[in-house]
PQR file with spaces between the fields and no chain letter, atoms N, CA, C, O and H, PARSE charges and radii, in Angstrom:
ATOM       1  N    UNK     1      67.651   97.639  104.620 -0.4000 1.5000
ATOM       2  CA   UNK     1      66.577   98.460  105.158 -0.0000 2.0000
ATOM       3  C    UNK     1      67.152   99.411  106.202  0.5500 1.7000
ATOM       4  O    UNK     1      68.155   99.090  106.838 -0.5500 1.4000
ATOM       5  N    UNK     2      66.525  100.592  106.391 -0.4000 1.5000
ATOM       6  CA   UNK     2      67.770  101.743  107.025 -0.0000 2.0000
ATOM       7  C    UNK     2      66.588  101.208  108.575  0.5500 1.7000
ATOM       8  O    UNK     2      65.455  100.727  108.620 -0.5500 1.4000
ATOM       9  H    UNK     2      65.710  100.853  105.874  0.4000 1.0000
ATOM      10  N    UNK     3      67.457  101.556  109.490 -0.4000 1.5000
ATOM      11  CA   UNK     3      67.739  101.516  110.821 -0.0000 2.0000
ATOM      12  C    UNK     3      65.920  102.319  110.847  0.5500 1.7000
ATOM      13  O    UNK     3      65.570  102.998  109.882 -0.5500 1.4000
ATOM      14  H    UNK     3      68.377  101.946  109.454  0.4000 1.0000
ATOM      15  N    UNK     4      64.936  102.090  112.084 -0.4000 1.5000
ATOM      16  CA   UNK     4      64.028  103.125  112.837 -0.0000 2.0000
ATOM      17  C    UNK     4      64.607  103.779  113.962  0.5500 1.7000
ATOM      18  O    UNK     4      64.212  104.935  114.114 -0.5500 1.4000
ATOM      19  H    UNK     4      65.221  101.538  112.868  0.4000 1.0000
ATOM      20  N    UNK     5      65.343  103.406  114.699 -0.4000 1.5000
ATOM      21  CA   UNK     5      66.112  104.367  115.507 -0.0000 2.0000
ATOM      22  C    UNK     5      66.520  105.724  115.295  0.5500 1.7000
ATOM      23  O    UNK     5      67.527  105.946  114.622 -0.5500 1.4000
ATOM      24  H    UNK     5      65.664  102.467  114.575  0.4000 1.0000
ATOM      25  N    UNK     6      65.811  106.706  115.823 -0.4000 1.5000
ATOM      26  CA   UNK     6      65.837  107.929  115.801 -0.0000 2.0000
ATOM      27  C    UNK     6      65.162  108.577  114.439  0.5500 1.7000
ATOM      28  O    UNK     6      64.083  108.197  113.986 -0.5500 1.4000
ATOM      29  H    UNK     6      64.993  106.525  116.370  0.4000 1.0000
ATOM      30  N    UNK     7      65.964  109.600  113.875 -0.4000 1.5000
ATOM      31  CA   UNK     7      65.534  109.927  112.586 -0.0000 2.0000
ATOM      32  C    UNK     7      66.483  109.206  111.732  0.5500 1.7000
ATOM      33  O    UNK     7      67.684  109.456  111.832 -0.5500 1.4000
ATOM      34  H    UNK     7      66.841  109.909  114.243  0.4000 1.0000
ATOM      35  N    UNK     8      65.903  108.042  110.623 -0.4000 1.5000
ATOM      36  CA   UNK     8      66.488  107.189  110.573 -0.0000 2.0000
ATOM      37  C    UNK     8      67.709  106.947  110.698  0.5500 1.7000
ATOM      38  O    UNK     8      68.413  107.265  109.739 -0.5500 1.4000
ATOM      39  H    UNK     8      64.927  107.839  110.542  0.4000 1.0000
ATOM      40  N    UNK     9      68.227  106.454  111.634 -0.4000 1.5000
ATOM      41  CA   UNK     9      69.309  106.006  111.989 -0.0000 2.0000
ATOM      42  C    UNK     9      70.658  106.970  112.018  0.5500 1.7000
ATOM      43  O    UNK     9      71.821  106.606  111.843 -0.5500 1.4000
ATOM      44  H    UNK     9      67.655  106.196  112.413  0.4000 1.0000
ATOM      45  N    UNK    10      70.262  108.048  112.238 -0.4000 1.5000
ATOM      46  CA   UNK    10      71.430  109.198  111.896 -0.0000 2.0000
ATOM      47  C    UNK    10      71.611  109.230  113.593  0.5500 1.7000
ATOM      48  O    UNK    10      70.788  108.904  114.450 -0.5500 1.4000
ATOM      49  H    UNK    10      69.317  108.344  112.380  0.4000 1.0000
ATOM      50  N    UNK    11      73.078  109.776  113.760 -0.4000 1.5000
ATOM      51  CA   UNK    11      73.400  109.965  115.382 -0.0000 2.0000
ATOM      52  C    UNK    11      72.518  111.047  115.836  0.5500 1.7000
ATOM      53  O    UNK    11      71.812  111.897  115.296 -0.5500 1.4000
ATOM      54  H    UNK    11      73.746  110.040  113.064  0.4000 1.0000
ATOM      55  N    UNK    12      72.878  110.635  117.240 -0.4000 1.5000
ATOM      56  CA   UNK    12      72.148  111.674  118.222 -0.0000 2.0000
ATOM      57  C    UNK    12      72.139  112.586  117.856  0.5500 1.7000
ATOM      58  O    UNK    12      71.161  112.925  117.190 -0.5500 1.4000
ATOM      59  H    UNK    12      73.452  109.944  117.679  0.4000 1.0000
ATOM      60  N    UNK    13      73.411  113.672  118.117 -0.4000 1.5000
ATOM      61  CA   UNK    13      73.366  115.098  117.943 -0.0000 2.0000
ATOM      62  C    UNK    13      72.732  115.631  116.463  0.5500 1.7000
ATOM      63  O    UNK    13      72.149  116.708  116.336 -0.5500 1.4000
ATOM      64  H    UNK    13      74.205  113.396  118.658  0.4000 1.0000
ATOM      65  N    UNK    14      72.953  114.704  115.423 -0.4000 1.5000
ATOM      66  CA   UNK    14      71.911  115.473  113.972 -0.0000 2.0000
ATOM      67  C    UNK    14      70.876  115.831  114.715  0.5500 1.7000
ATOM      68  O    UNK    14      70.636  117.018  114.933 -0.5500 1.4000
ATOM      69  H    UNK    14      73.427  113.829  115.526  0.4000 1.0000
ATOM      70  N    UNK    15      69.810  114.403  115.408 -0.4000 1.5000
ATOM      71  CA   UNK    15      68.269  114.038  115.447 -0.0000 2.0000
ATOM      72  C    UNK    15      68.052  115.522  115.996  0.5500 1.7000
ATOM      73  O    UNK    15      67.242  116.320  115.525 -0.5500 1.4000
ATOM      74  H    UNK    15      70.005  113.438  115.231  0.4000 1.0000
ATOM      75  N    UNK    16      69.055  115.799  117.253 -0.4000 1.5000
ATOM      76  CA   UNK    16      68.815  116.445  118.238 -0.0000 2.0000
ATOM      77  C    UNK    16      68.323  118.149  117.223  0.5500 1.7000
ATOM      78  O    UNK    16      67.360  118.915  117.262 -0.5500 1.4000
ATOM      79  H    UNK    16      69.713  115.150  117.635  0.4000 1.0000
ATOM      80  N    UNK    17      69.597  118.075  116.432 -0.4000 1.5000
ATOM      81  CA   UNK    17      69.798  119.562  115.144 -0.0000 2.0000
ATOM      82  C    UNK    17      68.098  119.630  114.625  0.5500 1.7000
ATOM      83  O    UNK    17      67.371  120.622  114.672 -0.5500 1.4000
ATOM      84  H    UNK    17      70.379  117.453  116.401  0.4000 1.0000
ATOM      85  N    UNK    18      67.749  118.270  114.137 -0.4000 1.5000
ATOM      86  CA   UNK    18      66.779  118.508  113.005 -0.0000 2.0000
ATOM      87  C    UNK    18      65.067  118.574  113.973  0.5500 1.7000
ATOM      88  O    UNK    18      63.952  118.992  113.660 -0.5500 1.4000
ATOM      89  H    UNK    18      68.340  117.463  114.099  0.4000 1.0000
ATOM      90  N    UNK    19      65.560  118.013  115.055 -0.4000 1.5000
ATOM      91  CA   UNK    19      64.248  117.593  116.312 -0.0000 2.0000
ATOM      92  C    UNK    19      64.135  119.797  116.775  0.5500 1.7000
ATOM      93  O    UNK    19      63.167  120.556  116.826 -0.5500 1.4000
ATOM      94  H    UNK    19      66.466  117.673  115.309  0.4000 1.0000
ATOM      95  N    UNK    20      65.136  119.949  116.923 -0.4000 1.5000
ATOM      96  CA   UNK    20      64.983  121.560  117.068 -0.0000 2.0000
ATOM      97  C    UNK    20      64.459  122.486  115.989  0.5500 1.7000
ATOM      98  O    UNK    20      63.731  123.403  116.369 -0.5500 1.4000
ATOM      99  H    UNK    20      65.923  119.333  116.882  0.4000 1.0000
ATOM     100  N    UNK    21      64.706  122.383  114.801 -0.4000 1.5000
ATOM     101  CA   UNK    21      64.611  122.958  113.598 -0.0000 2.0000
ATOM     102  C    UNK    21      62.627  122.742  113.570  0.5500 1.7000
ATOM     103  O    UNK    21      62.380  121.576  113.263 -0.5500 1.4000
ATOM     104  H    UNK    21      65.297  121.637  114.493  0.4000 1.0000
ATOM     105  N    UNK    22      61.585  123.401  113.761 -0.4000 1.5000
ATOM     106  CA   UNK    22      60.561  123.135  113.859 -0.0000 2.0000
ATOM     107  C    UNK    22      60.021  122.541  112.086  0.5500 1.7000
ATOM     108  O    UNK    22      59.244  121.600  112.247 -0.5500 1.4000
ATOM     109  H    UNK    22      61.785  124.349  114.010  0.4000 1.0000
ATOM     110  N    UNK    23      60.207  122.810  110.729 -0.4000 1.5000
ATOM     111  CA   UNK    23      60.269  122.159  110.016 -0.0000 2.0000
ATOM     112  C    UNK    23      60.793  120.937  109.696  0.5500 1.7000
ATOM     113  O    UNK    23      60.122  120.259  108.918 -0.5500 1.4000
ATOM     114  H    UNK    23      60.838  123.574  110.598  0.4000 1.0000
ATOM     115  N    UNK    24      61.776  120.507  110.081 -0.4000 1.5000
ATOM     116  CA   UNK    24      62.552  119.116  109.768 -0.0000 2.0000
ATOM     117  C    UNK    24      61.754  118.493  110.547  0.5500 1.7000
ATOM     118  O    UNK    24      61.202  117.469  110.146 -0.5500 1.4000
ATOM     119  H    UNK    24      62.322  121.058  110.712  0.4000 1.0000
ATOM     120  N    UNK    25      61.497  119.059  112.016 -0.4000 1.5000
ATOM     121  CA   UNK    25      60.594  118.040  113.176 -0.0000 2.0000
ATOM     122  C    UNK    25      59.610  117.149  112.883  0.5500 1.7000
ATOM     123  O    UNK    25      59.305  115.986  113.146 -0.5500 1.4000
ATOM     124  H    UNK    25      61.945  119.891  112.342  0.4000 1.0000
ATOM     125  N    UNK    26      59.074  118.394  112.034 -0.4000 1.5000
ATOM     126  CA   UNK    26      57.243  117.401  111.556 -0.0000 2.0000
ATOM     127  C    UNK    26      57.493  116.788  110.698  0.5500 1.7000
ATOM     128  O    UNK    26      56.954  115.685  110.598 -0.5500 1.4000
ATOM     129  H    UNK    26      59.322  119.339  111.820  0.4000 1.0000
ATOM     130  N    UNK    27      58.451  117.254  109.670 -0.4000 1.5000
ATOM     131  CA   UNK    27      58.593  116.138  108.730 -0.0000 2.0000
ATOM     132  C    UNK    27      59.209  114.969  109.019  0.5500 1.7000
ATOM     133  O    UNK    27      58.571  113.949  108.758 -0.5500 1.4000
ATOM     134  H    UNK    27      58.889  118.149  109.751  0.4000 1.0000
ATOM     135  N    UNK    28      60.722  114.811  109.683 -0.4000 1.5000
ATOM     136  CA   UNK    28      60.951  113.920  110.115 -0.0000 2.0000
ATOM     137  C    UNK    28      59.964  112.584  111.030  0.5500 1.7000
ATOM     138  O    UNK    28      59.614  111.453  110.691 -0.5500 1.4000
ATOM     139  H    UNK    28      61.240  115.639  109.895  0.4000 1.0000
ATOM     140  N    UNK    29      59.787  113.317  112.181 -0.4000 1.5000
ATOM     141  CA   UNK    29      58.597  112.985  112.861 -0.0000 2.0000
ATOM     142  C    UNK    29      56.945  112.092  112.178  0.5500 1.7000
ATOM     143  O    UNK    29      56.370  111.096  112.618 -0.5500 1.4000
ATOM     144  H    UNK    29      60.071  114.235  112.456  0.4000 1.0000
ATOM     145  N    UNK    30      56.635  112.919  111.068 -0.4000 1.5000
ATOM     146  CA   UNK    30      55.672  111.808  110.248 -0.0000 2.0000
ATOM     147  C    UNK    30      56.084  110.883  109.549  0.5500 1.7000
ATOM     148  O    UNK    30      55.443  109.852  109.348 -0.5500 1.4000
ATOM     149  H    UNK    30      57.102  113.727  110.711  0.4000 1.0000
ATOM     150  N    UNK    31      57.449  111.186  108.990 -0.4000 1.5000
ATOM     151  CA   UNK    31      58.092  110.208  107.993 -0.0000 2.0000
ATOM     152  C    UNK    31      58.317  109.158  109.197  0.5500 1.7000
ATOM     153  O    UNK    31      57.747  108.119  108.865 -0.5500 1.4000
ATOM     154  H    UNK    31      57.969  112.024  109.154  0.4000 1.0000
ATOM     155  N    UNK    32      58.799  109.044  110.207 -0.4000 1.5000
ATOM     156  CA   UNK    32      59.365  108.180  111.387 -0.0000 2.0000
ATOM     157  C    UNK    32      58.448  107.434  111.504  0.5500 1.7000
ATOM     158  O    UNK    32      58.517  106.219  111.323 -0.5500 1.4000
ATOM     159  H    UNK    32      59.262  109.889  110.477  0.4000 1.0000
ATOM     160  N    UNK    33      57.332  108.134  111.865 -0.4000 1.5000
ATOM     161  CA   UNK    33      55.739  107.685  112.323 -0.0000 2.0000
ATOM     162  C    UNK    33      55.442  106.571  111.282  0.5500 1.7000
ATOM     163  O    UNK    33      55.069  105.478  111.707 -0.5500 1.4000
ATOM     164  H    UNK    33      57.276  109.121  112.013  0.4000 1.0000
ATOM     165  N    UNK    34      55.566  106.749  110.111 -0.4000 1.5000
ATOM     166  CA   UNK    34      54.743  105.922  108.994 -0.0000 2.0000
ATOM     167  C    UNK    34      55.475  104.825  108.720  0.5500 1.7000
ATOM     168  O    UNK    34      54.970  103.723  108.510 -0.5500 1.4000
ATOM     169  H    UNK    34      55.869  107.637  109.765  0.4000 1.0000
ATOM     170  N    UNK    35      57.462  105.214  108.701 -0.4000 1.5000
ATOM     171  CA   UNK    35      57.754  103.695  108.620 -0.0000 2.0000
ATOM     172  C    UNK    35      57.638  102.961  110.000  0.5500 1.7000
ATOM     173  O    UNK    35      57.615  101.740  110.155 -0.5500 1.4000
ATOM     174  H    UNK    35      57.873  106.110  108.872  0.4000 1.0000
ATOM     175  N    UNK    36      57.578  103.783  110.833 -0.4000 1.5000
ATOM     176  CA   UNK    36      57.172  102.287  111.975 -0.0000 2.0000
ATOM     177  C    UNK    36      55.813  101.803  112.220  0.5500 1.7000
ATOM     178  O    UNK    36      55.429  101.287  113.270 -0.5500 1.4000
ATOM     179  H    UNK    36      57.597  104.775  110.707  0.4000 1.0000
ATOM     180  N    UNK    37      55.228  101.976  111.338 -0.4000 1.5000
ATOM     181  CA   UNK    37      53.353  101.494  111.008 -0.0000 2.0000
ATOM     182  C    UNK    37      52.724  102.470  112.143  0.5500 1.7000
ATOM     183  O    UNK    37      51.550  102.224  112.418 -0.5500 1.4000
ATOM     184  H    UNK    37      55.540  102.396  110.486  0.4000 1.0000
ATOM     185  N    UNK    38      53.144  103.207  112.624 -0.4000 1.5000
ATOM     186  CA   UNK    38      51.719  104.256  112.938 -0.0000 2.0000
ATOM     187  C    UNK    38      51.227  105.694  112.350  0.5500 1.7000
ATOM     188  O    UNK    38      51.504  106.863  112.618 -0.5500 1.4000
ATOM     189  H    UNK    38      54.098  103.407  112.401  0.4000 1.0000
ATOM     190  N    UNK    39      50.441  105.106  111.500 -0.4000 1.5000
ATOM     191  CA   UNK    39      49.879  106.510  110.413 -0.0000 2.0000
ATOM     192  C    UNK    39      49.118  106.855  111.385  0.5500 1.7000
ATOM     193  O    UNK    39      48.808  108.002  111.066 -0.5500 1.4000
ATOM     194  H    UNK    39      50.216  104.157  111.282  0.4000 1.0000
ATOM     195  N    UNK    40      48.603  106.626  112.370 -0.4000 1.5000
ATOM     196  CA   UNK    40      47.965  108.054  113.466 -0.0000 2.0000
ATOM     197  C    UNK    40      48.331  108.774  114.181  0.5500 1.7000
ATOM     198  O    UNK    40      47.844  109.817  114.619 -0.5500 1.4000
ATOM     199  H    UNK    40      48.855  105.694  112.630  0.4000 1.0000
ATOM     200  N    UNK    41      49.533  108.102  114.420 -0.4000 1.5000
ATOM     201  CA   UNK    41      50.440  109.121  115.301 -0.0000 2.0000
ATOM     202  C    UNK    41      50.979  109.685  114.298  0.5500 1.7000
ATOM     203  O    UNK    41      51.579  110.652  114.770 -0.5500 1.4000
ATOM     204  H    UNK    41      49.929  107.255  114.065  0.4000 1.0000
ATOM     205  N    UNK    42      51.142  109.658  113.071 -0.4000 1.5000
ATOM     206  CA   UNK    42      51.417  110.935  111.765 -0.0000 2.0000
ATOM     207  C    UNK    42      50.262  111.544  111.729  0.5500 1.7000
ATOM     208  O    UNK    42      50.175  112.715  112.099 -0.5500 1.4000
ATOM     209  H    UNK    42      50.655  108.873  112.688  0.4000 1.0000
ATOM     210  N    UNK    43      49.587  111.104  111.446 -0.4000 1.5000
ATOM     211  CA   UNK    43      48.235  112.094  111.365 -0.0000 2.0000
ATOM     212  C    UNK    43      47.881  112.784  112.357  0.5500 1.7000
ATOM     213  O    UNK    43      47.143  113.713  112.030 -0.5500 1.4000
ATOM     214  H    UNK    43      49.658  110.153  111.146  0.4000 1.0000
ATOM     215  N    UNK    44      48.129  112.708  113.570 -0.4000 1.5000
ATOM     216  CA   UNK    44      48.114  113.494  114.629 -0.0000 2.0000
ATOM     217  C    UNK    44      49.421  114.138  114.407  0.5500 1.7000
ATOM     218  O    UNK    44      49.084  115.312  114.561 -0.5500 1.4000
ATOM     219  H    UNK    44      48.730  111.953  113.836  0.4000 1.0000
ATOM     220  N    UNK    45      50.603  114.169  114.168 -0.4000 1.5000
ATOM     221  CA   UNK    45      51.489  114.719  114.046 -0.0000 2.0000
ATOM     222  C    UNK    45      51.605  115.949  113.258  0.5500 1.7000
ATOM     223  O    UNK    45      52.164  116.999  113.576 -0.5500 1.4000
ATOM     224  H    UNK    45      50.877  113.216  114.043  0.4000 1.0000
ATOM     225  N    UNK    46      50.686  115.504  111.657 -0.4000 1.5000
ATOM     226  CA   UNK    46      50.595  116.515  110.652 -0.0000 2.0000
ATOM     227  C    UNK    46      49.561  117.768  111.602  0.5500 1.7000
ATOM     228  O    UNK    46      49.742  118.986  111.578 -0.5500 1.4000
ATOM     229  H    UNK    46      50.232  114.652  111.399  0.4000 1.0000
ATOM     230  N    UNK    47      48.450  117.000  112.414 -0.4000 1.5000
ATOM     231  CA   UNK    47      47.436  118.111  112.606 -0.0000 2.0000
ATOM     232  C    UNK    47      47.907  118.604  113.753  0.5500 1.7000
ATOM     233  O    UNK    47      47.549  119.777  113.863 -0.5500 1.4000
ATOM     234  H    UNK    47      48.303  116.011  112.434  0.4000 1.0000
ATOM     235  N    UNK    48      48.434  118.305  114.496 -0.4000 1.5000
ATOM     236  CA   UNK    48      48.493  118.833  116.134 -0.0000 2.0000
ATOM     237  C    UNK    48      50.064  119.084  116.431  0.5500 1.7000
ATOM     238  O    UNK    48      50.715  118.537  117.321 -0.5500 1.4000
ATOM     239  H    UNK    48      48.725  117.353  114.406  0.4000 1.0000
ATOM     240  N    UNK    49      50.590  120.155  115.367 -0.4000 1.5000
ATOM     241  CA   UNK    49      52.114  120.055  114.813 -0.0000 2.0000
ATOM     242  C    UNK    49      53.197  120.647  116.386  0.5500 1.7000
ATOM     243  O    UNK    49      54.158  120.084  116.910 -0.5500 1.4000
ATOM     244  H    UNK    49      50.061  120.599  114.643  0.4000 1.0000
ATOM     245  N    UNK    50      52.620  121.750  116.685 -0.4000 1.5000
ATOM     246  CA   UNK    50      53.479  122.719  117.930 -0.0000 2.0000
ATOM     247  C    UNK    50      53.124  121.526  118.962  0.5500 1.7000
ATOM     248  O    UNK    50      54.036  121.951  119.671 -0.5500 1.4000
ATOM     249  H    UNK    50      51.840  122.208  116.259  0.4000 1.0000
ATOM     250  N    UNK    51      52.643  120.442  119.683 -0.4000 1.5000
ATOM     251  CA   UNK    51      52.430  119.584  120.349 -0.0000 2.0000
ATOM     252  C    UNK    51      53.355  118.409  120.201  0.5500 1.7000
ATOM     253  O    UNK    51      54.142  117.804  120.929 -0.5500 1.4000
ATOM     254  H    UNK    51      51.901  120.097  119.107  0.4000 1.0000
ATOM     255  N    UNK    52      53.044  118.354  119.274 -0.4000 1.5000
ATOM     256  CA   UNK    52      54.424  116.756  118.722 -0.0000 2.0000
ATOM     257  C    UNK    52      55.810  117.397  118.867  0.5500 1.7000
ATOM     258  O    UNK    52      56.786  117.013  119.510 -0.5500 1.4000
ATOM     259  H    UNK    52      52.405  118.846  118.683  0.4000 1.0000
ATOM     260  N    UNK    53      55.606  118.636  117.983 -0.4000 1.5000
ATOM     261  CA   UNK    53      57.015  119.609  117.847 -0.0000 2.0000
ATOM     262  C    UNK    53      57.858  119.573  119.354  0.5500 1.7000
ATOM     263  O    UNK    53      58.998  119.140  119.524 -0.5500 1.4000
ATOM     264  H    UNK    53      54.813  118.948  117.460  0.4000 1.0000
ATOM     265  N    UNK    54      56.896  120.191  120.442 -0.4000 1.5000
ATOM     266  CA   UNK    54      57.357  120.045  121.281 -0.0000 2.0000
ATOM     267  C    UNK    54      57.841  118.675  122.702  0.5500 1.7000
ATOM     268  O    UNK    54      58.470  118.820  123.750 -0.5500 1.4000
ATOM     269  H    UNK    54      55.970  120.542  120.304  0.4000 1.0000
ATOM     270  N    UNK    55      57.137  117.333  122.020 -0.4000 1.5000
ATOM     271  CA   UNK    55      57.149  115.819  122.433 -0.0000 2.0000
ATOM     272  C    UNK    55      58.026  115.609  121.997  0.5500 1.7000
ATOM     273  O    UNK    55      58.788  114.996  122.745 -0.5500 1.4000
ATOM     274  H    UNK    55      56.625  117.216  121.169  0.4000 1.0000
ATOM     275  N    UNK    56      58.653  115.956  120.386 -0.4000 1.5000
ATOM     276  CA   UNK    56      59.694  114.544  120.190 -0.0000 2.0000
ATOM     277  C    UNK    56      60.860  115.514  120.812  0.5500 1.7000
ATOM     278  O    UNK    56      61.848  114.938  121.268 -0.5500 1.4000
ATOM     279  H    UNK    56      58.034  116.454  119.778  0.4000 1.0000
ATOM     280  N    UNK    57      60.808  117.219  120.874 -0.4000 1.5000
ATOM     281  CA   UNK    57      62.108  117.420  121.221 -0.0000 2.0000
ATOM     282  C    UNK    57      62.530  116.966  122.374  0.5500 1.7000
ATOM     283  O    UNK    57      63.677  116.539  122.504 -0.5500 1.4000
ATOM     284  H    UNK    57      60.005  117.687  120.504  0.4000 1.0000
ATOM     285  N    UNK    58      61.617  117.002  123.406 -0.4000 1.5000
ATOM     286  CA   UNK    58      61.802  116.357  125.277 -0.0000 2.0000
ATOM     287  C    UNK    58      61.752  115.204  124.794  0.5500 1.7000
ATOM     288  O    UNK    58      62.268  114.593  125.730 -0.5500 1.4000
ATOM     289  H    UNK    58      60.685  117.349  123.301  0.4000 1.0000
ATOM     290  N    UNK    59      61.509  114.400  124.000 -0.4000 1.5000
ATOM     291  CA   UNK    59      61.920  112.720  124.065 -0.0000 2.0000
ATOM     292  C    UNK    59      62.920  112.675  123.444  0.5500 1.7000
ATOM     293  O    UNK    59      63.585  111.748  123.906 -0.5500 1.4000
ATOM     294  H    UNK    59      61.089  114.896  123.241  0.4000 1.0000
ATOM     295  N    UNK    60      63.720  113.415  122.189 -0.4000 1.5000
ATOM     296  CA   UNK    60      64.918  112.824  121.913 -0.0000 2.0000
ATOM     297  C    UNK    60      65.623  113.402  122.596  0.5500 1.7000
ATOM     298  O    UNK    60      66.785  113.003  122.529 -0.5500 1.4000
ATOM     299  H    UNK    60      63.180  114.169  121.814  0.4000 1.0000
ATOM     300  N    UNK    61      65.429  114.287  123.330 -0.4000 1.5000
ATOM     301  CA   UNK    61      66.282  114.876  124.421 -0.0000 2.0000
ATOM     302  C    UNK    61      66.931  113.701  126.014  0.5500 1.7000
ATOM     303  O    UNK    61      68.080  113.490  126.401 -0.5500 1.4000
ATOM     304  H    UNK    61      64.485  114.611  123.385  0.4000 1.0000
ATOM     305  N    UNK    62      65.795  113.270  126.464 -0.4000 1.5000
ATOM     306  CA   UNK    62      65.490  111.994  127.279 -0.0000 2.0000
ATOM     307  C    UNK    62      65.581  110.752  127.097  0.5500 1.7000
ATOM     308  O    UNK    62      65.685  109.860  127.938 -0.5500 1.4000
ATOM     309  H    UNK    62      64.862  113.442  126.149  0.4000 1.0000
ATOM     310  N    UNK    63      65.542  110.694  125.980 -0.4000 1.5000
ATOM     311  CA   UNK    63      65.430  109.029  125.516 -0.0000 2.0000
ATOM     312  C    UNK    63      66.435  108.249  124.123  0.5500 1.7000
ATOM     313  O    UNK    63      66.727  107.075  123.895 -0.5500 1.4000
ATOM     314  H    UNK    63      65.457  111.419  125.297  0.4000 1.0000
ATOM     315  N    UNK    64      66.833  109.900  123.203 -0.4000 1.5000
ATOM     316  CA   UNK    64      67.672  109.608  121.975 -0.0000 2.0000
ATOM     317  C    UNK    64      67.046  108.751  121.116  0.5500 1.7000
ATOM     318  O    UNK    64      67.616  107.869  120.474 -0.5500 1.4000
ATOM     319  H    UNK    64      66.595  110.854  123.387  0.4000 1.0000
ATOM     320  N    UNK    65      65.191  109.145  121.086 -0.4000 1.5000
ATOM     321  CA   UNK    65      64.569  108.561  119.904 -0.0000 2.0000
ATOM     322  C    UNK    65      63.155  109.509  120.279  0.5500 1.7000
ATOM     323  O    UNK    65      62.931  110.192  121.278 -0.5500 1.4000
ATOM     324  H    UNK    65      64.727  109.861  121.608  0.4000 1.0000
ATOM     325  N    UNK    66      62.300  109.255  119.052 -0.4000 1.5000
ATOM     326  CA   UNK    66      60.878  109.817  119.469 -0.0000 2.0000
ATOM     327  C    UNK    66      60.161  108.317  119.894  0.5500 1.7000
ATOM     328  O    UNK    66      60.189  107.258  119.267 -0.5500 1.4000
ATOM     329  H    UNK    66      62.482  108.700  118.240  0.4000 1.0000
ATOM     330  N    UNK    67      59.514  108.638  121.194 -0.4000 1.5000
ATOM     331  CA   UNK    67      58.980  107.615  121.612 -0.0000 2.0000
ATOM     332  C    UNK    67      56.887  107.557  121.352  0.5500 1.7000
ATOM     333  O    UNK    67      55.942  106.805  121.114 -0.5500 1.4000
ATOM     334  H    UNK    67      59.491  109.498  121.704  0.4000 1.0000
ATOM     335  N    UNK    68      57.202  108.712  121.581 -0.4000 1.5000
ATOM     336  CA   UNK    68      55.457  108.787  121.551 -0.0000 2.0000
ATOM     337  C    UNK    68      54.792  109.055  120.018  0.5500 1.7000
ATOM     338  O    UNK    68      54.909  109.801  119.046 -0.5500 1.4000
ATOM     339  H    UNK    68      57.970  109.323  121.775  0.4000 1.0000
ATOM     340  N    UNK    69      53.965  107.841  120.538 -0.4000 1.5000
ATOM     341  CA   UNK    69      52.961  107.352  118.982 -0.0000 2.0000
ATOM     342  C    UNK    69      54.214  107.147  118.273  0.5500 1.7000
ATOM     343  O    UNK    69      54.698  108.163  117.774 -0.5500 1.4000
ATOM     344  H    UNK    69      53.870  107.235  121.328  0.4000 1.0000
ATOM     345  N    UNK    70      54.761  106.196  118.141 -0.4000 1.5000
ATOM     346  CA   UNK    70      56.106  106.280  117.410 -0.0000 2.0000
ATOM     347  C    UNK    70      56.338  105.120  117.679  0.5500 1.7000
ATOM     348  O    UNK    70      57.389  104.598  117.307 -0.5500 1.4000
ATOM     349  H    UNK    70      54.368  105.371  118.546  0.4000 1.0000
């Protein structure tokens, strides 16, 4: 089973590449969301996209994972 740490389990500096890239973000970011059992914090993710976009980048920036709703 692959790692939940970060975007799955890939090093920092990718997360950091794909956490910037505003497409990879949300996707990554909901895909993250759903395998760690919170489909609302995806669903808030899918709808409230420039908000999350801008959360997981200051959290994997701070923390080297997405923390919120996550």
């Amino acid at each position: 089973m692959a790692s939940t740490k970060r975007y799955f389990g890939l090093s920092w500096i990718v997360c950091v590449i794909l956490a910037i890239i505003p497409v990879t973000s949300i996707i990554c970011g909901i895909v993250t969301r759903v395998q760690r059992g919170h489909v609302l914090g995806a669903i808030l993710n899918f709808i409230l996209c420039p908000i999350f976009y801008i959360i997981d980048i200051v959290t994997m920036l701070l923390s080297k994972d997405i923390t919120f709703l996550a």
